[in-house]
N, C-alpha and C positions, 0 to 999 in steps of 0.2 A: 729616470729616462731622459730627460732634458739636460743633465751632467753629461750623461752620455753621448746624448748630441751635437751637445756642442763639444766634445774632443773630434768627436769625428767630420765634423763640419770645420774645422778650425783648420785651415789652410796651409797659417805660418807656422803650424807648429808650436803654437807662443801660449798655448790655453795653461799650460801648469805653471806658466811666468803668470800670465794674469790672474788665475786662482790664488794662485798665493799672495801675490800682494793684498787681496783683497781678504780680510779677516772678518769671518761669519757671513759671509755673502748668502744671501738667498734668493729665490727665483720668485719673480712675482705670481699670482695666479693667474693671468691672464699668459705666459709663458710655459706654465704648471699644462693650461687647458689646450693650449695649441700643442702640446704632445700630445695631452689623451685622445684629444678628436684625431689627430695623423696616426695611430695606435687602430683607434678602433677603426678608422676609413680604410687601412691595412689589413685587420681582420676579418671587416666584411668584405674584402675583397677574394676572401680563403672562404667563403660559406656557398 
């Protein structure tokens, strides 16, 4: 979900120029968490 995010949040357009430069990139946990908490603050918002 956080990949995801950031395409759609990515402004310039430029997010598969920086993906790829960057080889085996990963998302820190604290990046990880602040989607699941906007995820789940979204689903409780449908309950």
């Amino acid at each position: 979900m956080r990949y995801m995010k950031d395409i759609i949040n990515d402004d310039t357009l430029s997010f598969s120029t920086k993906w790829a430069a960057k080889s085996r990139n990963s998302y820190t946990q604290d990046q990880l968490d602040e989607v699941r908490i906007e995820a789940a603050d979204y689903l409780q918002t449908l309950l």
